[in-house]
N, C-alpha and C positions, 0 to 999 in steps of 0.2 A: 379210158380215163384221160382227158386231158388238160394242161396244166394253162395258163393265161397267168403272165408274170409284169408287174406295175415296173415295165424296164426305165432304167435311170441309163441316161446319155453323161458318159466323163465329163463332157462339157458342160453340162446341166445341172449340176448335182445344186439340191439345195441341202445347206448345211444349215442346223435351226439350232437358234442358239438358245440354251435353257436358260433364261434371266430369273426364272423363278421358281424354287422345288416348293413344292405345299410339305410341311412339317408336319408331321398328326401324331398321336398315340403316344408312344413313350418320351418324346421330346414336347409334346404340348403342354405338359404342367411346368415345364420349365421356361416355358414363354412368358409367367407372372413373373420370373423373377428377377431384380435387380441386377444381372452377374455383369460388371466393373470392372474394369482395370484399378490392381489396387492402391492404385497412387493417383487416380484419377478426381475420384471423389464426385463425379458429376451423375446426376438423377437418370435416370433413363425416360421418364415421367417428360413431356417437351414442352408439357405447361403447366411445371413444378417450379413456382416462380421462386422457391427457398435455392432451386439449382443456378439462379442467374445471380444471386445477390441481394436481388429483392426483397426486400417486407414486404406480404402478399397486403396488410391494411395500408399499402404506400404505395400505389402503382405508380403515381406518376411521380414520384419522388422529391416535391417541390408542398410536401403539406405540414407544416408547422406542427402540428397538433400529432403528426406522426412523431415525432421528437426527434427526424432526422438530419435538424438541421439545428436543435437544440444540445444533443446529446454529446460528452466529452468522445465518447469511445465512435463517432461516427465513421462509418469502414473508409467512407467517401473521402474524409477532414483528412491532408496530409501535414503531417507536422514536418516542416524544412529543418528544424535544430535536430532534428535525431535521424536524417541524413549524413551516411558515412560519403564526406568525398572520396577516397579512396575505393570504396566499395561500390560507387556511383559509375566510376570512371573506370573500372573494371567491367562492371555490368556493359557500357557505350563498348570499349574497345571489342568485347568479346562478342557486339552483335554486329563490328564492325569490319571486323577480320574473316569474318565470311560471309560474303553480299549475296542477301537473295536473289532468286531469280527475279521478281519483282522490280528492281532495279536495273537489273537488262533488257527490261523489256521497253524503257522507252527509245531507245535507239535499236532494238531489235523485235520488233513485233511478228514477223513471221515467224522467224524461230522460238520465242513464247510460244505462243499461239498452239503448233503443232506440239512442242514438249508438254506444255500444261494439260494435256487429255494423255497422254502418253505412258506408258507402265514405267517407266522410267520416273515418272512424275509420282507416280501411283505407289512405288514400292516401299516405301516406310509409311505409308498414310493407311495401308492396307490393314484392315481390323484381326484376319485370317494370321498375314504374316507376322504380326506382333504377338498372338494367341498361341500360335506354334511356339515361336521362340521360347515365350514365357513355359511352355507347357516342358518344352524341350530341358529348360534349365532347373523345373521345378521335380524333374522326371530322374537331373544327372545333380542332383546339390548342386543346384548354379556351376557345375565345371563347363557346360559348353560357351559358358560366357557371353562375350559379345559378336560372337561367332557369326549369326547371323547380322547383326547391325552394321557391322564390316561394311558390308556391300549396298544392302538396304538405306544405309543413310552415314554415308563414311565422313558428313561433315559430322552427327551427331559422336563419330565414332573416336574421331581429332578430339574434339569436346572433351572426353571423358564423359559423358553424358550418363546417369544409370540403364538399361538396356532395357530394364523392365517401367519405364513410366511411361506415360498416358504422350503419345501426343501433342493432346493440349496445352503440355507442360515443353515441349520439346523450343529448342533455337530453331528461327525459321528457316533456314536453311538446309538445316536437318532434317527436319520432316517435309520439307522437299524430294525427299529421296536424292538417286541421282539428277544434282541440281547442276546449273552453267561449271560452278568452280572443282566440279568435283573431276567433268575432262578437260575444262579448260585452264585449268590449274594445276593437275598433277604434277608431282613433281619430280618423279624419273618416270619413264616406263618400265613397268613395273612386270608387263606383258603377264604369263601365267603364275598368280598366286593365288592366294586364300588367307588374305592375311590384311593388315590395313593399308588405305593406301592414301599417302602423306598429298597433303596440299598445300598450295602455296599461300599464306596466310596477309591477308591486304585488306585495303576499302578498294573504292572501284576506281581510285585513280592506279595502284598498282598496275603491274603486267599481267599479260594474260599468254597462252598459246593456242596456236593454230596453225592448221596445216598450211595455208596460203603465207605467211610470211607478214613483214611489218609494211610494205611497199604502200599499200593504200593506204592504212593509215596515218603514215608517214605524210602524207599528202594533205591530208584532214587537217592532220596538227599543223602542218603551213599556212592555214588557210583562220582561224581561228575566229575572225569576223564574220569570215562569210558562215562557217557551218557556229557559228556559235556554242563552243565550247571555251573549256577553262581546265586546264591542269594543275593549277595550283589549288589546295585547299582550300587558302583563306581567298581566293576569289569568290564573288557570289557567280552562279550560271550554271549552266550542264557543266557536269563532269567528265570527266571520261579517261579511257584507261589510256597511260602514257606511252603504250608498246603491247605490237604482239610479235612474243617468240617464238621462232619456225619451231614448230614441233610437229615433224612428218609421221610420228608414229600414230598421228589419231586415223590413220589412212589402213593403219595394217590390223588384220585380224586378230593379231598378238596383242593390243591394244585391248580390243573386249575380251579377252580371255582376263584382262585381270578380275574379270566378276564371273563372266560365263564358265568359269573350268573351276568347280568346287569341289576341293579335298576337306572333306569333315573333320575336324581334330583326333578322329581317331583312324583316320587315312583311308574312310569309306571316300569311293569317289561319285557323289552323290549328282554332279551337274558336270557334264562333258559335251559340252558343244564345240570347243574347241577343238577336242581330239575326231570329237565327229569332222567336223570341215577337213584338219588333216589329212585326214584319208579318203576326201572326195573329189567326186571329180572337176568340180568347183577351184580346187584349191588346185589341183594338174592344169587349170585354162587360165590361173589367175585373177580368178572372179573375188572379190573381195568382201567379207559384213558386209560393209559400208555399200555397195551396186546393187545388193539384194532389200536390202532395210532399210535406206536413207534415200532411194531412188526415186523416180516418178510413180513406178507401181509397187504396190508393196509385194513383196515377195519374191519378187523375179529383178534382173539384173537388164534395166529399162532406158539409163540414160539419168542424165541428174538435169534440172532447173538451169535457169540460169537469168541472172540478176542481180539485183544489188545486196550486199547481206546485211548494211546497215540506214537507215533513215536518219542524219544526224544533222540536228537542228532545221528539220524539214527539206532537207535534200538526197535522194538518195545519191550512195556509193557507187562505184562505177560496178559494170556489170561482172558478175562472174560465176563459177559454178556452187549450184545451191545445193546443201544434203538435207533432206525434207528428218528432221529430229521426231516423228511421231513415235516409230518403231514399232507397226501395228504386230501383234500378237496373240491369243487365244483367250487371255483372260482381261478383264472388265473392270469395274469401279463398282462397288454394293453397296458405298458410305453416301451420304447425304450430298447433294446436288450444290451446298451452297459453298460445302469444304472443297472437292473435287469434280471438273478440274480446278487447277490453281489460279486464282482469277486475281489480281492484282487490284482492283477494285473491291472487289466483294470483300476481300483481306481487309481493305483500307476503312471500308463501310461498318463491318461488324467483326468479331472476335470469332474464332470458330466455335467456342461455346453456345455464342449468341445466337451463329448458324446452327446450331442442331435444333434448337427451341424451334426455327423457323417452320411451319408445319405444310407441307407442299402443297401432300393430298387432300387438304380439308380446304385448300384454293385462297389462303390466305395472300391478300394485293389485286385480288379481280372483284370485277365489278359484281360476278353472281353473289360472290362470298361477303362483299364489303355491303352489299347494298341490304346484304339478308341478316345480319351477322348482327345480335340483342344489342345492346346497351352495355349491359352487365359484363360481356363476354371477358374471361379471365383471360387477358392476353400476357406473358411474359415481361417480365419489364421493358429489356431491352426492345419490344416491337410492340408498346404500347399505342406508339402513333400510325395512323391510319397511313401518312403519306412514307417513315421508313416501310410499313407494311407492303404498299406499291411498287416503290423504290426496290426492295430485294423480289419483289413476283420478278421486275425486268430483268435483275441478275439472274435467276434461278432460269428464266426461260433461255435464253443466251447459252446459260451452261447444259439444259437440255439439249437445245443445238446441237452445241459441242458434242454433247457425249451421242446422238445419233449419228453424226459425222465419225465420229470414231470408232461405230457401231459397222458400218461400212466398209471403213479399211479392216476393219476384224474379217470381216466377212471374204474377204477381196483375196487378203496372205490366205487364209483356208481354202480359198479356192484354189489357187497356185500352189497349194502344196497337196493337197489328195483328191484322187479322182476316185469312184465305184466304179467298177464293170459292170453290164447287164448279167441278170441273175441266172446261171448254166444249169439247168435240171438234170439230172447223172439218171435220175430213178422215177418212176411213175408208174404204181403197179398198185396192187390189193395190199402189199405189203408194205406200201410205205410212199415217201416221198425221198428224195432225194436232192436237193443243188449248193451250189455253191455263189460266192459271192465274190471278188477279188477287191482290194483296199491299194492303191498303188502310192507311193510317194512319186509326187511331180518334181521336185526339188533335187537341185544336186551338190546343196551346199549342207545337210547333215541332215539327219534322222526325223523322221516325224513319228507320234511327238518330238519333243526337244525339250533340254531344259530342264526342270522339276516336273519330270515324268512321271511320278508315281504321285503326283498328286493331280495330275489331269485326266479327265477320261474321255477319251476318243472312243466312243461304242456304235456298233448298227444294232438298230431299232429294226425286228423283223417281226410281224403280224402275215399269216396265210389265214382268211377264211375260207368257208366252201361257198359254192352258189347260192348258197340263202343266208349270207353274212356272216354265220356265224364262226366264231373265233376256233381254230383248230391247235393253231400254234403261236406261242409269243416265246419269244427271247429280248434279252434290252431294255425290257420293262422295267417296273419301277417299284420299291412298298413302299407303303402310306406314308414313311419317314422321307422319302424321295433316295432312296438307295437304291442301286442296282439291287438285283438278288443276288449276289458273290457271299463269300465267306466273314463280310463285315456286315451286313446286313441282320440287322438285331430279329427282323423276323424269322429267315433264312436259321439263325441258333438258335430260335426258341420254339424254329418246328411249327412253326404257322403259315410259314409257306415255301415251296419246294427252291433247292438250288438249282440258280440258272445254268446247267451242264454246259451247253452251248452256246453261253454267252461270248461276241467276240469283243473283247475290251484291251486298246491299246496301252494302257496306263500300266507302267512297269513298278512292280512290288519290291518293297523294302522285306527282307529275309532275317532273323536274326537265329544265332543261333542258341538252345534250351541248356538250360547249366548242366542236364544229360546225354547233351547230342541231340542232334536234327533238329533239322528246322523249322521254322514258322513264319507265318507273312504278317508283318505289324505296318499298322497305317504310320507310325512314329519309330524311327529309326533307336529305340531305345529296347535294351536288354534287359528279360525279367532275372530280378536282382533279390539273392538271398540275404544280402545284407541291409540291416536299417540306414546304410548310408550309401546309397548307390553314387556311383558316379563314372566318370569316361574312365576306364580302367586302360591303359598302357597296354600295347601289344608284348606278350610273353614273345614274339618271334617279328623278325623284321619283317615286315608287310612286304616289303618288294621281292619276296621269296617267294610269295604267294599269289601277288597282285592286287590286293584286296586287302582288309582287318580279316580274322580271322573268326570275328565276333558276329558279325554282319554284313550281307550280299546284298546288291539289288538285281532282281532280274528283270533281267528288260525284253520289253516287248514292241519295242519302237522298230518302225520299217527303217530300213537305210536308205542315201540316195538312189532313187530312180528302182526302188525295189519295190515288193508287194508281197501282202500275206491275203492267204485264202478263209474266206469265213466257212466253213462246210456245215449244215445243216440235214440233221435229217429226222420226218415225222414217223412215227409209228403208224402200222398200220387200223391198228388197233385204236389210233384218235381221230381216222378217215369218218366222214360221214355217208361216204360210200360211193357210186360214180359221178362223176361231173366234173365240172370246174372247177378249179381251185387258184385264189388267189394271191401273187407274193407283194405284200408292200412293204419297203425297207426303208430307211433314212439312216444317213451317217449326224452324230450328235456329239458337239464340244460341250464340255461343261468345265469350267475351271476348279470348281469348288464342288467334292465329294462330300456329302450329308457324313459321311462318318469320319470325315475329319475334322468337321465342326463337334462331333461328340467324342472326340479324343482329345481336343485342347482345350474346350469349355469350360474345364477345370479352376484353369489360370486364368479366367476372366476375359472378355471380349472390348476393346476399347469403346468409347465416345456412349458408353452406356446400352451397347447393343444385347438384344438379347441374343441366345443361340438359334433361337427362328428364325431373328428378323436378320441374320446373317447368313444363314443356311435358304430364308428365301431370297436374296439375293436382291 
């Protein structure tokens, strides 16, 4: 008998990225329905013109006879006497004290540019992470609080903002996620917490910090004519900030840990990237975040840019070294193309509500769709006209762009951080098959995965047929819900098809433990609770005695630097089709977003009117 193996070169390795799980069976009836974020109030429907504003017998909003311009109660009509100035000038202060990104980007457009497709950009806009959260707080009676918003949108978090609204509804700054002011504003370093982290509150003429120092700028502001700014308010012209503060910390790794090293409120250590590096060998050369994720190549510690870091009044700054703000990463963007990336125009164009109306795939702004497209056709209000219709195809294409360029660098850090080995056959006999597979971490700055590891799944995909095609053995497969076959897989429980035994999946579980002992693996870090009031219950014993809450573990399954785990396989003899050839094809597969985490938060509503499908396909 012998064996012919589909060998994968370390160099080689293609890594395929799931953009899409097909949803079917027990989650397909849940694809009709409405499920909202509950403060959101917006249609799911994208050409439900009652979700824009509109009177559907009023598209274009200028007809008399509709009585929209007759009627006292018109939404449009603003009455100036029943304008609170005090409440006016609140509203101003409070969009003014923390400057979108949007505004940095006219004298900063590179650095835009690469933050706006960036997770960093992405992390409060995220449908997923809002869906947990809610699901988390609806799980513990709101005690985990603003727990996660901390990090995901720490200008929302300054705010006071409520944790659980839409979005939509959010300060733009906020739902920027980590935005400019959020490290270029901090206000001490803050290095390892889990807790909020203060900013320095301005318009953009205020200060800013930075690792390089005030020296250029100082230069700038000399020069006032020639680069065309203004630092006074009441001047009209660019503005611009009046100083930067040396702040050498945005250079040390102590720096990210104020988000990357997450202590749960109940002192689960749920995100250690930080402690990872500690202990690596990255961290013994000096190698620093910043060489491996802000460098030339993503991943590896490459050498930085070097240029000007600002364009001010059509001059660039003198040259100097550049940190590229992408921070490519494993997971993606699943929300609509017109919200993210963050596009400073597209904002300026339409609302983000307006964007969701906007319909991609039916080709709305091209000529096939414009030239085909009835008379009658029921367009949204806000994209009634034929030329905005045009006008957002160009944004939308641009931000497609974007988002395959950023598709790339995804691609690029995954490569730099795991390699397969060719597949080792141990066994080839009547009885069976036997090999192995090794998964190595290339990296020497922390663990692969990283991060919120137990909601990623780094799996191989292993298919042997024999000589005549047919399937002998799979592992890494998928059911119709697009689940692995593990122990959350609703077919997998309900006995419809077998547990993947030898599945190798790097995604480390959340443990908790049974109000009788022993434990169990939860996709939500939440303890089943005999009380009608559940919530974060306080440790009976100091954690640090233990390591851990006493409630709840995670086990992890991540490689360390420069390490490697073995996938071992082996077929029965009994599923051989008898002698010949037999063939191994395997692939290593990222996927950010686990189908049964989408049916554990679903609960608490999906933002911008997503269903749990159209989130789960990605």
């Amino acid at each position: 008998m012998s064996i012919t193996g589909s060998a994968t070169n370390p160099s080689m390795i293609t890594l395929r990225w799931i953009l899409a799980l097909l949803l079917v069976l027990p989650l397909l009836a849940l694809s009709s329905l409405s499920v909202i974020s509950a403060d959101s109030g917006f249609s799911e429907d994208p050409l439900d013109t009652a979700a824009s504003g509109q009177d559907s017998s009023d598209q274009d909003g200028d007809d008399l006879l509709g009585g929209d311009l007759l009627s006292d109660d018109d939404p449009e009509k603003t009455d100036t006497a029943q304008v609170d100035p005090a409440t006016e000038h609140a509203r101003i202060f409070k969009e003014s004290r923390f400057p979108s990104a949007n505004e940095c980007a006219t004298c900063h457009p590179k650095q835009y540019r690469e933050w706006s497709v960036s997770q960093h950009a992405y992390a409060q806009l995220s449908p997923l992470m809002m869906s947990m959260q809610n699901a988390m707080n609806l799980g513990t009676s709101a005690t985990n609080g603003d727990f996660c918003l901390r990090c995901h949108a720490p200008v929302g978090s300054d705010l006071g903002e409520p944790f659980s609204i839409s979005n939509l509804d959010r300060h733009p700054a906020s739902r920027e996620g980590i935005t400019c002011v959020t490290c270029h504003r901090m206000s001490l370093p803050y290095r390892k917490i889990s807790g909020r982290l203060g900013i320095d509150q301005g318009d953009l003429f205020n200060p800013i910090k930075g690792a390089g120092g005030n020296d250029e700028l100082a230069r700038i502001l000399s020069k006032p004519e020639e680069f065309r700014v203004v630092t006074d308010r009441e001047e009209m012209g660019r503005g611009i900030h009046v100083e930067v503060e040396p702040f050498f910390e945005m250079t040390q790794p102590s720096f990210c840990a104020s988000c990357h090293e997450v202590f749960a409120p109940n002192g689960l250590r749920a995100h250690e990237v930080f402690t990872e590096y500690r202990n690596s060998p990255a961290a013994d050369e000096g190698t620093t975040c910043n060489d491996c994720h802000m460098g030339n190549v993503q991943g590896i510690p490459s050498g930085y840019q070097e240029g000007p870091a600002a364009v001010v009044g059509g001059k660039e700054t003198a040259p100097r070294k550049l940190a590229n703000h992408f921070f490519a990463g494993p997971d993606y963007s699943v929300i609509h193309p017109g919200i993210f990336p963050i596009n400073k125009r597209a904002n300026e164009f339409k609302t983000l509500a307006e964007w969701l109306e906007f319909d991609v795939e039916a080709g709305w702004g091209t000529d096939s769709f414009e030239d085909s497209c009835p008379e009658d056709f029921s367009f949204p209000g806000s994209w009634v006209s034929i030329d905005d219709r045009y006008d957002g195809r160009e944004i939308i294409d641009e931000q497609l762009e974007l988002l395959e360029w950023a598709k790339e660098q995804r691609r690029t850090v995954l490569v730099q951080g795991f390699a397969l080995s060719d597949p080792r056959v141990t066994r080839a006999d009547s009885g069976g098959i036997d090999f192995e597979i090794d998964v190595k971490n290339l990296t020497k700055g922390h663990n692969v995965p990283t991060g919120f590891d137990a909601e990623r799944i780094f799996v191989i995909q292993v298919e042997v047929t024999d000589g005549d095609g047919n399937v002998v053995f799979l592992s890494g497969d998928r059911d119709p819900n697009g689940d692995l076959r593990d122990n959350f897989s609703l077919y997998v429980r309900n006995g419809e098809l077998p547990l993947d035994e030898q599945l190798f999946n790097l995604q480390s579980k959340f443990m908790t433990r049974n109000i009788r002992g022993g434990d169990m693996e939860q996709v939500l870090t939440i303890n089943h609770s005999v009380s009608l009031l559940p919530f974060l219950r306080p440790a009976s014993r100091p954690n640090n005695i233990y390591g851990r809450p006493k409630g709840v573990r995670k086990h992890r399954r991540s490689i360390e630097p420069l390490g490697k785990r073995t996938a071992k396989y082996h077929i029965d003899g009994d599923h051989l089709t008898g002698d010949g050839q037999y063939r191994i094809e395997f692939r290593f597969v990222s996927q950010s977003v686990p189908v049964n985490l989408v049916h554990q938060t679903m609960h608490a509503g999906i933002d911008y009117g997503m269903s749990p499908r159209r989130l789960a396909d990605g």
